[in-house]
Structure formats: C-alpha cells, structure tokens
VOGU-3710 file (C-alpha; in Angstrom, 3 decimals, decimal comma):
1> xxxxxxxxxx> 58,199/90,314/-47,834  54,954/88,490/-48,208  53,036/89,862/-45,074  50,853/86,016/-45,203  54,329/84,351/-45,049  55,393/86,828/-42,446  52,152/86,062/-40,358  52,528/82,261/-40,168  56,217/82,563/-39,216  55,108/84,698/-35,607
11> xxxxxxxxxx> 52,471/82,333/-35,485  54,016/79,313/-35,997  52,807/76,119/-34,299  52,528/72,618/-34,952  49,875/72,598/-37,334  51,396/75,343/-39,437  54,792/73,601/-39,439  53,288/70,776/-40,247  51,701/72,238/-43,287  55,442/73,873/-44,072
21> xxxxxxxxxx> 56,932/70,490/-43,640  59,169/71,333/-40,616  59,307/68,802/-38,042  61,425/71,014/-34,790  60,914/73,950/-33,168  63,579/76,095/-34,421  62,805/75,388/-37,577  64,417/73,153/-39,364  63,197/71,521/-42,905  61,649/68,085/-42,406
31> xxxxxxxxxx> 59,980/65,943/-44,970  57,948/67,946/-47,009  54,823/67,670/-48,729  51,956/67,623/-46,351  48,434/66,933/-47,551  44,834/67,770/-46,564  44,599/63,953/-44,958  47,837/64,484/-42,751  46,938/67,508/-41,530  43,340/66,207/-41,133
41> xxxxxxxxxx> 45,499/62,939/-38,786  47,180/65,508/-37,081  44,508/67,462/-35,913  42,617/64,525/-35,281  44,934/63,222/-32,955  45,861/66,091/-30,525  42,457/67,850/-30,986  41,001/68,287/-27,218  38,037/66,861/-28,890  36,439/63,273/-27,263
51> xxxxxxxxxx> 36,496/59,939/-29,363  37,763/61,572/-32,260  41,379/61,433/-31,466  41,110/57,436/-30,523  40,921/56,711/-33,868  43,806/58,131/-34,964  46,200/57,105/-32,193  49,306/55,504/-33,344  49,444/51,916/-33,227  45,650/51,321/-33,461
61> xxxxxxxxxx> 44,563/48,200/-35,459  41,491/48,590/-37,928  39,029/47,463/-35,774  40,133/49,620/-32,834  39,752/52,705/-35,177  36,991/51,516/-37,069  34,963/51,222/-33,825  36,269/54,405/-32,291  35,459/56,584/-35,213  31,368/54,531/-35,194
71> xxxxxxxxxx> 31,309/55,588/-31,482  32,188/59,282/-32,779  29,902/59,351/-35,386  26,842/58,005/-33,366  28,091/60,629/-31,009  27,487/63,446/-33,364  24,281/62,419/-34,430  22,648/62,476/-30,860  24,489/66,044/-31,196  22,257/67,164/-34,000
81> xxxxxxxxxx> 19,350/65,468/-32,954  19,731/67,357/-29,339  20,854/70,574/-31,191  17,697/70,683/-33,542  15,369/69,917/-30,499  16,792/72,922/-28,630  16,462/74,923/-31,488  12,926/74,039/-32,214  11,871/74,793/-28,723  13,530/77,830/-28,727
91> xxxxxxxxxx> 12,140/78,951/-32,602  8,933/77,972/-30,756  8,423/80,953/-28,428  7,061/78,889/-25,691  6,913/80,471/-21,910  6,819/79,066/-18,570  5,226/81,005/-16,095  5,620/80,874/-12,334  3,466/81,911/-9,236  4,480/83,604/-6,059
101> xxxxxxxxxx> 2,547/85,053/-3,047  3,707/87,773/-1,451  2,224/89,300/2,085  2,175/93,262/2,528  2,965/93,707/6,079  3,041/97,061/8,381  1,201/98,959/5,576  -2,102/100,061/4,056  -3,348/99,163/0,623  -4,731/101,396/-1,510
111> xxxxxxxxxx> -8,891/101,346/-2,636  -9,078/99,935/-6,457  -11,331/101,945/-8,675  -15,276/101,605/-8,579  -17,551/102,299/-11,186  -21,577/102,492/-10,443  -23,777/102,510/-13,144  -27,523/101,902/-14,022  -28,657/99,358/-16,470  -32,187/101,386/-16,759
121> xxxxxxxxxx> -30,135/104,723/-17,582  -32,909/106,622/-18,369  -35,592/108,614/-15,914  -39,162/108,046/-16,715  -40,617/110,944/-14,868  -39,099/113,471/-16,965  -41,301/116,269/-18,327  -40,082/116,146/-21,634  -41,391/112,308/-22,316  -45,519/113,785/-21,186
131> xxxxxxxxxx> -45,623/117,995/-21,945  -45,286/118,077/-25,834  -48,853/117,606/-26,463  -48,430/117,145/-30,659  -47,618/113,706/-29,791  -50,445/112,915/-28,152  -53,372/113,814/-30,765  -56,218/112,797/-30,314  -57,576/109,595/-32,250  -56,232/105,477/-32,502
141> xxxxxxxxxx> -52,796/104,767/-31,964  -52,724/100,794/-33,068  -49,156/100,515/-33,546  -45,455/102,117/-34,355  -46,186/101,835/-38,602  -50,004/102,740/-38,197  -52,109/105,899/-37,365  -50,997/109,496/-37,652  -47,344/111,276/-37,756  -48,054/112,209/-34,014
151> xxxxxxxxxx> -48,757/108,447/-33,458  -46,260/107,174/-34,979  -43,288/109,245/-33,738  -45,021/108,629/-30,082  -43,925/105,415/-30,501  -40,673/106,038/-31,383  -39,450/109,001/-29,275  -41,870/108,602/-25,998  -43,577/105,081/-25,529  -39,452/103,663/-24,738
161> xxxxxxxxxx> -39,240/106,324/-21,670  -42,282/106,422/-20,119  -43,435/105,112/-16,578  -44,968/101,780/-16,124  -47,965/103,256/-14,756  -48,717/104,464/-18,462  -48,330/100,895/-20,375  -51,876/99,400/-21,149  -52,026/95,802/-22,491  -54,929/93,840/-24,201
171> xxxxxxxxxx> -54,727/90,168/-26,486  -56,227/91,305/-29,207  -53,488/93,814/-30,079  -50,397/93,463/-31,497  -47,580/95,238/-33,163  -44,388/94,189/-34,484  -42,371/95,775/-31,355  -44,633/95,945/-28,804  -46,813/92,670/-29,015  -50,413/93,185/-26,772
181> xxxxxxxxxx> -49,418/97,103/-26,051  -52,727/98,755/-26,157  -50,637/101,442/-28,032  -54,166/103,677/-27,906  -54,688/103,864/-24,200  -51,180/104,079/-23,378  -50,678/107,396/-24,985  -54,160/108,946/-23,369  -52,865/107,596/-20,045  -49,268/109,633/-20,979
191> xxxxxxxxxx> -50,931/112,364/-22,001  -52,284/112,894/-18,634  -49,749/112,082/-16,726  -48,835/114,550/-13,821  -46,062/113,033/-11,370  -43,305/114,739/-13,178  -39,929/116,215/-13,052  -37,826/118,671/-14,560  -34,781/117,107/-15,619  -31,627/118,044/-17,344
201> xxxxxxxxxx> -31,608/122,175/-18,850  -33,874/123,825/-20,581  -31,872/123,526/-23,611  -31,231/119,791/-23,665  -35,377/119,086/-23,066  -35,690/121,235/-26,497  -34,171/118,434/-28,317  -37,038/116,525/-27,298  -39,570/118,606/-29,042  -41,523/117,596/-32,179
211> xxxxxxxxxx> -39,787/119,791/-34,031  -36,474/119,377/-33,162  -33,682/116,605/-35,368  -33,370/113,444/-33,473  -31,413/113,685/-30,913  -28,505/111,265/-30,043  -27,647/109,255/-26,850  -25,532/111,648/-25,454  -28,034/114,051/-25,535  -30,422/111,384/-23,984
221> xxxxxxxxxx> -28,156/110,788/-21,096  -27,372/113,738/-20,102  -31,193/115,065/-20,297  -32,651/112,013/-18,731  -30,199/109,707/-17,128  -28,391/110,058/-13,306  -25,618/112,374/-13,919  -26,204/113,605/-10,334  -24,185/110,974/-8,187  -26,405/112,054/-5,417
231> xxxxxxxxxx> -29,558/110,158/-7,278  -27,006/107,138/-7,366  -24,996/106,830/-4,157  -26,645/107,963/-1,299  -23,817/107,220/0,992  -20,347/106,299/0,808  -17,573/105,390/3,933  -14,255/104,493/3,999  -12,344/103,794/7,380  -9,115/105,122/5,948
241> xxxxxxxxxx> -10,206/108,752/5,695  -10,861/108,951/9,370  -7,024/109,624/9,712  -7,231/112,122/7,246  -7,537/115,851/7,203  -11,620/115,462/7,542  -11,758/113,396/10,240  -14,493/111,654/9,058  -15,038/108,580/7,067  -17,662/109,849/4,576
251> xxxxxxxxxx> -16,279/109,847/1,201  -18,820/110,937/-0,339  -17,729/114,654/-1,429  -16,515/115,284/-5,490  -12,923/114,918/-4,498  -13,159/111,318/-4,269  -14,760/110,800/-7,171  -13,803/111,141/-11,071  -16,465/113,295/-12,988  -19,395/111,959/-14,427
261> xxxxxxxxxx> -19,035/110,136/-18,046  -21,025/108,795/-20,543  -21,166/105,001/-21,539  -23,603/104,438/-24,746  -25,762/101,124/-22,882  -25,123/102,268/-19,419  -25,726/106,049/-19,363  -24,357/108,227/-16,687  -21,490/106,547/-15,116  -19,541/107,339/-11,637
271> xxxxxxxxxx> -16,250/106,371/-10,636  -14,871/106,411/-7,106  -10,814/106,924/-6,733  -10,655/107,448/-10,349  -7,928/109,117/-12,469  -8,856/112,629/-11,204  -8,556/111,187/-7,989  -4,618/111,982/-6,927  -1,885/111,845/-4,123  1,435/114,301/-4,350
281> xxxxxxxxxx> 4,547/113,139/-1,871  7,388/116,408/-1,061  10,649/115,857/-0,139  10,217/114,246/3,214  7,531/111,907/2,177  4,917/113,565/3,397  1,363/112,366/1,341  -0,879/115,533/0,323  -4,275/114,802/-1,614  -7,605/112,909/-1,657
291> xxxxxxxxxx> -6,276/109,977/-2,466  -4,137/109,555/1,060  -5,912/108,323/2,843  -8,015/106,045/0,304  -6,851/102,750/2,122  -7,920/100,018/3,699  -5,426/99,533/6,949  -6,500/95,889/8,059  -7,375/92,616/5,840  -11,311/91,027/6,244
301> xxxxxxxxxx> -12,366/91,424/9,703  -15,873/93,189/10,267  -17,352/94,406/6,545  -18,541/98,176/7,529  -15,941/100,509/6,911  -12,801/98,161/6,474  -12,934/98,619/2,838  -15,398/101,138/1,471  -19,252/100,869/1,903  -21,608/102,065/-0,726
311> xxxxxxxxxx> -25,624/103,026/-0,092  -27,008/102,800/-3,133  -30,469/104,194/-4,832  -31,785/101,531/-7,356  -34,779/104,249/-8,282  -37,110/101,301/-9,037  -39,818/103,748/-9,439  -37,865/105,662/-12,286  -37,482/102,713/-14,896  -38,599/102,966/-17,771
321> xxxxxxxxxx> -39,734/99,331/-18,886  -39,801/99,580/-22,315  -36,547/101,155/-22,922  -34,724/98,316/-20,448  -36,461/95,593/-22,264  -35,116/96,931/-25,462  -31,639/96,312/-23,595  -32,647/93,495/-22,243  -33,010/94,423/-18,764  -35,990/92,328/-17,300
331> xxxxxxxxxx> -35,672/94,240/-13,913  -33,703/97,063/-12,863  -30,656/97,297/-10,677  -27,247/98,720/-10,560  -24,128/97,817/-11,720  -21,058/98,023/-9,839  -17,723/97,436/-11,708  -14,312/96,937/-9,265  -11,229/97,817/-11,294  -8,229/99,770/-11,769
341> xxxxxxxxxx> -7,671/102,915/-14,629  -6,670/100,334/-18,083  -9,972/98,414/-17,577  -12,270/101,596/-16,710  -15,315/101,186/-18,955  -15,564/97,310/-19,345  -19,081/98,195/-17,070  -20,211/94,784/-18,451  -17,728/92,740/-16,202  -19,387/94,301/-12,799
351> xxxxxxxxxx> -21,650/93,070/-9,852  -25,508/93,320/-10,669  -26,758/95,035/-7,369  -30,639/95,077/-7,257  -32,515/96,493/-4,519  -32,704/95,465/-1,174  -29,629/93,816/-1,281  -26,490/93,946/1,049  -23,654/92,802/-1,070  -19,872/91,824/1,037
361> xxxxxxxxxx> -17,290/92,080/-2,295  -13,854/90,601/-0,830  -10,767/90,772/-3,213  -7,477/89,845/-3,962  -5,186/91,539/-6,072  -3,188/89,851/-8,797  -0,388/91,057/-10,656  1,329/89,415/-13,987  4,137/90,592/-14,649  5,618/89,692/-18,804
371> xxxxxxxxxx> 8,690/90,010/-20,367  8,895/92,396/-22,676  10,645/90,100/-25,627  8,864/89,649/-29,027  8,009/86,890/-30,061  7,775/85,333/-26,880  5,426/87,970/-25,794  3,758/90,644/-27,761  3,091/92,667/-25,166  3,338/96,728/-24,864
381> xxxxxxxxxx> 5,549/98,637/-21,565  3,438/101,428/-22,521  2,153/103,372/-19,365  -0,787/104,575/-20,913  -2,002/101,464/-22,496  -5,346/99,646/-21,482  -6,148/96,348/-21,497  -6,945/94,855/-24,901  -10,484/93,736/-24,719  -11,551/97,902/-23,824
391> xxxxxxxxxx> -8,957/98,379/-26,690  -10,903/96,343/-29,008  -14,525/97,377/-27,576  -13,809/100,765/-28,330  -12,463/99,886/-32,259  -16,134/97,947/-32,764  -17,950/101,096/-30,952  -15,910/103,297/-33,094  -16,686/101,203/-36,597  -20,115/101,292/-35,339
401> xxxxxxxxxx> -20,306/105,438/-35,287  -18,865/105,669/-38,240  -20,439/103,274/-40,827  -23,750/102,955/-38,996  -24,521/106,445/-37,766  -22,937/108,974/-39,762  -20,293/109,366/-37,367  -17,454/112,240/-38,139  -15,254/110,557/-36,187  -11,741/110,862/-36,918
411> xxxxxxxxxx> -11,104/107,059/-38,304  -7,592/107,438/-36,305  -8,936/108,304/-32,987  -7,084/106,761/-30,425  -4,162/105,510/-32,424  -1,635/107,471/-30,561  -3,225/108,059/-27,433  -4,001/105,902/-24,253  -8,127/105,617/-25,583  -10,665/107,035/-26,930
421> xxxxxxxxxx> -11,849/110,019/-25,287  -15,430/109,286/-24,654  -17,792/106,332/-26,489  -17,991/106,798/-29,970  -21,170/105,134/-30,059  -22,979/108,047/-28,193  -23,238/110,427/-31,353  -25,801/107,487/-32,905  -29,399/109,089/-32,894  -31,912/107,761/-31,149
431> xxxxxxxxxx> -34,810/105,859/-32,721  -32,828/103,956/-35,033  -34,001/102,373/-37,997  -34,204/99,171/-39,219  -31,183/99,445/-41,529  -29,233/100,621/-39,025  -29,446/98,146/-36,565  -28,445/95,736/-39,424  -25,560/97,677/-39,796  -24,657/97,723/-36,478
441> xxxxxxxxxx> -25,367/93,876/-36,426  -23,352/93,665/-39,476  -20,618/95,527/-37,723  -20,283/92,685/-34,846  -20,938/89,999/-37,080  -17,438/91,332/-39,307  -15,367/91,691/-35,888  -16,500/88,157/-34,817  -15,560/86,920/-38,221  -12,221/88,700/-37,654
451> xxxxxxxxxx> -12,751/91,440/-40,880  -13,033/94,758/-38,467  -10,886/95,860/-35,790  -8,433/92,787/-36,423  -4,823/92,787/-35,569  -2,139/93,646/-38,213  0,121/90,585/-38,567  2,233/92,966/-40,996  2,588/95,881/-39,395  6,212/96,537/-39,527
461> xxxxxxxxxx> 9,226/97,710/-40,303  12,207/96,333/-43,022  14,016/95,381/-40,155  11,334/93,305/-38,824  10,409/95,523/-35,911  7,014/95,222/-34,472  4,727/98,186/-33,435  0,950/99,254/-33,995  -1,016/101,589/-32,017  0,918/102,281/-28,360
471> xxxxxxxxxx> 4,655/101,197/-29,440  4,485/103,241/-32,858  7,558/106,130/-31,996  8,854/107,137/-35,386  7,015/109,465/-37,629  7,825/107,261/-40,435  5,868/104,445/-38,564  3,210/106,371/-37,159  2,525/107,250/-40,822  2,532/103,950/-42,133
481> xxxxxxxxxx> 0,202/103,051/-39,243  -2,279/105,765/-40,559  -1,697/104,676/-44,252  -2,811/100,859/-43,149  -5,697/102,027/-40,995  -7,076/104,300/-43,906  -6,842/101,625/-46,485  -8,644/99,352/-44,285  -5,849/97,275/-44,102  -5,640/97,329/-40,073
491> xxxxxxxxxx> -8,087/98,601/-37,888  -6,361/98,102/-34,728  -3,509/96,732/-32,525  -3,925/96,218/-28,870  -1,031/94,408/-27,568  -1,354/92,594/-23,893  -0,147/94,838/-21,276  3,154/93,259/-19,541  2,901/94,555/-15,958  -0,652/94,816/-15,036
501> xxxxxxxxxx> -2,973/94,476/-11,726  -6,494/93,075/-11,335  -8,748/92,989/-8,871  -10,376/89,096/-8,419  -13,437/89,078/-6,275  -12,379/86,220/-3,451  -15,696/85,638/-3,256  -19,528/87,734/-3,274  -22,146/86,986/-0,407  -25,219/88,392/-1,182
511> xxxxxxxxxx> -28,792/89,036/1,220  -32,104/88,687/0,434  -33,781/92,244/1,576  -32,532/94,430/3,970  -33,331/94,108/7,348  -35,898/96,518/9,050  -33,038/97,394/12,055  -31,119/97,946/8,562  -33,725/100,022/7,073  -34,872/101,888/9,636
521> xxxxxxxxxx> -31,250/102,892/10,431  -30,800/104,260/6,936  -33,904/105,789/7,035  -33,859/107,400/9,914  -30,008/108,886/9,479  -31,181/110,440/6,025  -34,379/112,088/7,550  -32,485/113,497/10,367  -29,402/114,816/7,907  -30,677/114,996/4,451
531> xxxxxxxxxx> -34,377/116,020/4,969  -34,564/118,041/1,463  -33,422/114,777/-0,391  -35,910/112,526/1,508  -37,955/114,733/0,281  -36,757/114,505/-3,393  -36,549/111,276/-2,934  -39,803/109,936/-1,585  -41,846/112,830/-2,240  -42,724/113,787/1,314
541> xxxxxxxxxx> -42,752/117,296/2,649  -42,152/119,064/5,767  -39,274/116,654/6,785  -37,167/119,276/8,332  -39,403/120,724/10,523  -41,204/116,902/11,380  -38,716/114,191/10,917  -39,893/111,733/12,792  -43,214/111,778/10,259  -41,447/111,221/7,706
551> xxxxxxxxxx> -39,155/108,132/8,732  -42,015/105,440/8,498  -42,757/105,904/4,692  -38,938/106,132/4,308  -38,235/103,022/5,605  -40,477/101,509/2,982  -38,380/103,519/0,407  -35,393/102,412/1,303  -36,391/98,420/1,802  -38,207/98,922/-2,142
561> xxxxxxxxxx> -34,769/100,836/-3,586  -31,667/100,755/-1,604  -28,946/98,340/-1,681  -25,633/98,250/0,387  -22,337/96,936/-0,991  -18,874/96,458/0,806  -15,957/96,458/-1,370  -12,619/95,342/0,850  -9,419/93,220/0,438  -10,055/89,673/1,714
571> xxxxxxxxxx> -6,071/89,205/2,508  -3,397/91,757/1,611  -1,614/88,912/-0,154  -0,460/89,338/-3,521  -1,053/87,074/-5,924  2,302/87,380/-8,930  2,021/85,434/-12,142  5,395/85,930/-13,829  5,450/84,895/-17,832  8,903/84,259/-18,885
581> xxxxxxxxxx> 10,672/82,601/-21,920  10,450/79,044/-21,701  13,888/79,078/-23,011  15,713/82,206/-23,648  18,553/83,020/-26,049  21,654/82,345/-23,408  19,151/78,611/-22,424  19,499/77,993/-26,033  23,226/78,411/-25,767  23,647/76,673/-22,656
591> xxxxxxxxxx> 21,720/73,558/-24,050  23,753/73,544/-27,233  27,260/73,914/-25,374  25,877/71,264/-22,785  25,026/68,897/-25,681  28,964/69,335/-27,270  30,298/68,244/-24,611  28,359/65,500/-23,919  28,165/63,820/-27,156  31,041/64,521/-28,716
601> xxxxxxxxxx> 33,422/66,455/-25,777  34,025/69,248/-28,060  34,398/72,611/-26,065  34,440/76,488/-26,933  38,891/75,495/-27,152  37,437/72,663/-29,585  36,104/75,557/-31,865  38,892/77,467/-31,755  41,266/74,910/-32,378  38,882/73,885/-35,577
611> xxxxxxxxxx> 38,815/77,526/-36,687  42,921/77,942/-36,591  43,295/74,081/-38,805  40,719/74,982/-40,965  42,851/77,788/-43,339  45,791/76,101/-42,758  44,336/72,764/-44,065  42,604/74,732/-46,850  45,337/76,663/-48,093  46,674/72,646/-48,217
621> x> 44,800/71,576/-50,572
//
C-alpha cells in the first residue's frame, strides 16, 4: 500500500529494476543488491550522452576506458569554459545595433518643428528704459558702486537695455563691469533720448519704475522682448499649403504656429507646426486641420517653397549691446532651432542666422528605435517623455529658481508630467547680485560634479523593478519617488527615449548678403502689401498712399536686417538605427544547448534521462 512502491511499479524501467534487482521484464527477482556505482555503470552505458558511455562499454581494456573517460572530461571543461563565456556576455548587457534605409515613396512628409528665437531678446527703444527721469539725476555717474541711488540703480536696471547710440566711452574710466564706459555721459545722452516706443502694457512698463520691486525675466520678456511674431518673421511659405483649403502657400497666419513662450536666455520664442499645431482624420480618411497640408511633396530640387521658407527680421537696430554682451552675444542674430515636440526648448542646438544671410537647411530624418528590456536598455515607452538632455536642463534651471532666486517652485514639478510647464528660471529677478550668480555658478558646478539633478541608481522596488520620473505607475512608487526627491536623495531620472526621431541637417549653405534683385524683391512686395509695417518697421510714412517712395530706403532695411532661411528634406530616406540585445535570453539558451552538444553530446533527452537516475540512484545509496 505504499503509494512510492506503487509509483515505481507503473513506472518501471530498466533503471528502476535495476535498483530492485530484477533483471526481465515481467518481473522476475534477479541478483539483488544494486549499488550507487552499478547504477552509476548502467546509466553510463545506455545514457544518449557522447563519450561517456565508451568508457563503460563491456569488454573495454583500461586504457580504452581510461582514455575515453580523459576525452569526456576535457570535453566538459570546454563545456564550462563556453558556458561561463555565454553567460558573461549575456550578464554583460551588451547591444548590437543595426542600420537600415528606408525610401518613402508616393507620399508627402510632414514639416518638423521650428523654433525662431533672438539671442538679443530684449528691445532697446522701449520707453520704459529713457521716461523715468529719477534715474537720470543730475550730477557724476562714475560707475555701478559709486555716485547717487539714482546712479547707481541706472546702472543696474537701464544702462543693460539701452541703444548703442547712448554708450559713451573714454580710457581714463573704468568700472568693474563696464571697463572705459563713460558711465556720466551715457546717462545724459539716455536721458534725452527721443526715438522711442511703447512696448508691452501699461501695466508691465510699471514694473520698471523706480519705485516698483525688481522685476523678474518674465516680466522683462514680455515688456521688452518680440512676443509679436510679426517683429520676428516677416514672411513664411510652404508649397504644401497650396493644395490646401487657402490656396495659398503663406503660412504665416496663428494657426500654423504654437503660441508664443518664454525661454529665460532667449526671450520670446516662436514655434512653427508646434504642438498646438494639429490634423484630425474621420472615418474615410479624410485629413481636416492646419497641419494637412504641412508637407513637403518632393525631395531637394529648387530651395523656395519645397520645404518651408522663412523671412526673417534680425532688428539690428533694436539690440541692446550691453545686455547681449552680458550673454555673450558679440553681434546679434537669430536663432533658428529644427526639431520635433521631446526636444522643443534645447534653443541652444539651432542655426545662428545673422542678417543678410540666405541660409538652404537640407535634412534627413533619423529614427532609433530601442528595445524596451532593462538592463540592456534603460530606456522609457513613455509617449510623453522628452529627450533627456531638456530633461536634465530643466532639473538644473529648476535647482537654479529655487536655491538661487527664492523660487516657490514646487520641488516636484515635472515628476509626473511630460515637462515642466514653462522655465523655472524666469521667476529670477533681474539685476542679480553678486551672491547670486555664485549660487547659480555653484548650482552648475554641483550638476557637473554629478551632486544635483543626478540619476537615482536606487530607485526601486523589492522586486528589483526600475522606475523614476515617466515609468513611476503605482502610488506606492510615485510616493517613494517624492520621499527621495525631498530628501535630496534623487533629483531626477530621465531615461533615453526608445523610439524617437531627429532631424540631422544634411548639410547648411550659407550667403554672404543678400542680393539687391533679392532685396529689392522683398522690399518692394512688403511696401506694396504691408505698407503700415514698413512703416513700423523703417520708420517711413505715407507708404500707402506713395509706395514707390518708400521702397529705396527699404531696400537698405532689408539688406542691414533681413535674413532668408529654407528648411526642406534633402532625400525622403529614412535613416533607422535599431539597438537590440547583443544576446538575448533565448541567444543565451541557444549558445548553452549548442555548447552540450558539442562538447559533451548531451541533449534536452540527456537531462531528462539524468533527472529520472538521479532519485533512483539516491534513494540507492
């Protein structure tokens, strides 16, 4: 009645008869008494196993086993030796990645996402830098830590933003800032000055006044800088709209373009085909939306209006030296940044476009594709991730704000969303103080050294699972998250993005100056169409009702200011990186089963066979 007992006899078999002592199939008692060593012969010699069994084959002499069972051994150990490799490579994480070109044929390609910015953000014309008259008292104004209050917050809250035509030099003075600034007669020479414009709203100018708190950057930008597009981009066409509902190839109108936004060294930013920017299909496919028809329909060929073509306002006249040498800007041009939505407000990795250039921009758009499998690749699926160096630009801004400038930011900000909403660094005032640039170059000095906004190595869960700041879905590790970002344990994840498209610039080609044909073509199209900003612009008068008196000075505008840049696809041939395990788990089996039955001939029957003589042989002895 012993259900073990009852078990071997349906199982039966030679090995467990063997271990019963009975020698036939029905049964019947043979010798008895088998031992660990006989079973361990047995086995040996009708295991499906390779080399092993010659050595136990009846009738072999010493030698013949003796050599057999060396060949077996040395066998095994090239096993191991294999088997660790494989297992090393595979503990490794290594990938492999591979690169395919594809061609998109019979179809358009959609317009990538372009930013235009100005690296002098700020408008020195603006009333509120000249009609405050307490800071411009009467009496010596020798430097930023000498004279009067008046004098000294002139240099501090006007001297930055006003025109060149007010800066007065001489050798013999000095300051610590502004070395040979004749600090005197450039505040007499403000304090008259009468070419002026009313920027911004009443309101935000009041921040300006001499008795108002210091303002902050923000408030700076959106007094003084170009948050009318219209100052910025005079003209914009796109071929692909010409088959839209328009009929025309001016894209130029709000729809196309993302609202204004705020960066804290570039001002007043504008993106064309942005996020606002969007395209609906119904049921039958049909496309409804600006974005449509925001293609390009044909690769290269002739520059105007294959791609998109910008005309672009440089406002030379409305730098403000000072303020762009503080940045170091030595001369003052545009910035235009080609991209797509997770790398929107990396401004830094744009074109410089100064004026009177004609820049041709031809791309080529490159996709990587990752696998998803930690630790092989610690990347995120998230759709609303961005791409990790905005991720971490944004943590140093943010550390900035809130140790350096008093900042209420909320320290988890952007944890558990796709960014930041806007640059944290725009809330720091204006003016700043010696200790506070310190702190902010304290700040940068920590991330390089890898003590802010580093990535938490131990951020996870008793199971081992990864997850930080886009792959955090449980509340218990969203809090734990929090409780490490608080402590100042972990200021911020930002995994690699595993399915992401670029934009690579093919190559730039750049001219000189505009041509006069050029010019004169630009000129005379805005004095015909846009008199009232000509006359904004240039500040002319009566160019509606005479035009053609208007074009020559103009021209010489638009030669000193504009520039012209064509953004379009060089090829329609995509470029796909694909990152892959170098050796993935079923690899690591494959090289381990291949290496079995190489070395030793043992198969997946081998193992089983092993596994059904081992309790028999055990229970043995």
């Amino acid at each position: 009645n012993n259900p073990t007992h009852r078990f071997s006899k349906m199982w039966k078999g030679p090995i467990v008869a063997a271990a019963a002592g009975e020698d036939d199939d029905d049964g019947a008692k043979g010798e008895s008494g088998a031992t660990f060593f006989s079973l361990l012969k047995d086995f040996c010699g009708s295991t499906t196993a390779h080399g092993a069994p010659r050595a136990f084959e009846e009738g072999n002499g010493k030698v013949r086993s003796g050599a057999w069972m060396i060949f077996f051994l040395a066998g095994l150990g090239m096993l191991i030796y294999q088997v660790w490799g494989s297992i090393a490579e595979f503990a490794s994480a290594g990938t492999s990645s591979t690169v395919a070109f594809a061609r998109l044929q019979g179809q358009p390609v959609a317009l990538p996402q372009v930013t235009v910015c100005h690296t002098s953000p700020v408008k020195c014309r603006c009333s509120a830098w000249y009609e405050d008259g307490r800071f411009y008292a009467e009496g010596a104004c020798p430097a930023e830590n000498a004279g009067d209050e008046s004098c000294r917050r002139f240099y501090s809250e006007k001297l930055p933003f006003v025109c060149k035509e007010n800066l007065r030099t001489c050798k013999t003075c000095s300051s610590v800032d502004y070395p040979f600034l004749d600090g005197t007669a450039a505040r007499k020479a403000a304090a008259g000055f009468v070419d002026t414009e009313q920027c911004g709203t009443p309101e935000l100018q009041a921040k300006f006044g001499f008795d108002s708190k210091t303002p902050s950057k923000l408030d700076l930008y959106q007094y003084a800088g170009y948050s009318d597009r219209s100052e910025l981009v005079v003209e914009c066409h796109s071929e692909g709209l010409l088959g839209g509902e328009d009929g025309s190839d001016d894209c130029s109108p709000n729809k196309y373009w993302d609202p204004v936004w705020y960066d804290h060294g570039y001002g007043a930013c504008h993106t064309f085909n942005g996020e606002s920017v969007t395209a609906s299909y119904d049921d039958a496919g049909v496309c409804s939306g600006p974005a449509c028809n925001l293609v390009q329909s044909r690769p290269g060929g002739h520059v105007h209006g294959s791609g998109m073509t910008l005309v672009l306002d440089v406002n030379v006249d409305q730098a403000t030296p000072i303020f762009s040498a503080d940045s170091s800007v030595h001369s003052p041009h545009l910035v235009v940044h080609v991209h797509d939505a997770k790398t929107k407000g990396l401004v830094n990795k744009g074109f410089r476009i100064y004026p009177g250039d004609e820049t041709d921009v031809r791309l080529r758009i490159k996709e990587v594709q990752m696998s998803d499998m930690y630790p092989f690749t610690n990347c995120t699926m998230d759709p609303n991730a961005i791409e990790p160096e905005l991720c971490e630009t944004e943590c140093i801004q943010k550390t900035i704000a809130e140790r350096c400038c008093d900042s209420s930011i909320d320290p988890l900000a952007g944890l558990t969303t796709d960014r930041i909403a806007s640059d944290p660094m725009l809330v720091c005032p204006l003016g700043v103080t010696e200790e506070v640039e310190q702190c902010i170059r304290q700040v940068k000095r920590d991330s390089h050294n890898g003590q802010v906004c580093k990535h938490p190595e131990n951020l996870s869960t008793a199971r081992g699972d990864r997850f930080g700041w886009y792959d955090a879905t449980s509340e218990a590790q969203k809090k734990l998250v929090e409780e490490k970002v608080l402590a100042g344990e972990s200021r911020l994840y930002c995994p690699s993005l595993c399915n992401k498209q670029t934009f690579e610039p093919v190559y730039t080609t750049s001219g000189t100056s505009l041509t006069e044909g050029a010019a004169l073509a630009i000129a005379s199209q805005l004095v015909y169409e846009k008199p009232a900003k000509v006359e904004k612009m240039t500040k002319q008068t009566g160019c509606a009702e005479s035009p053609d008196e208007c074009i020559a000075l103009t021209v010489s505008y638009v030669k000193k200011n504009f520039a012209v840049v064509h953004v379009l696809y060089d090829s329609f041939e995509i470029e796909t990186v694909q990152i892959t395990p170098a050796m993935s788990a079923f690899s690591l089996f494959g090289a381990i089963g291949g290496n079995l039955g190489m070395w030793v001939g043992v198969s997946m029957m081998t193992i089983l066979e092993s596994m059904e003589w081992l309790p028999v042989a055990a229970a043995a002895g």
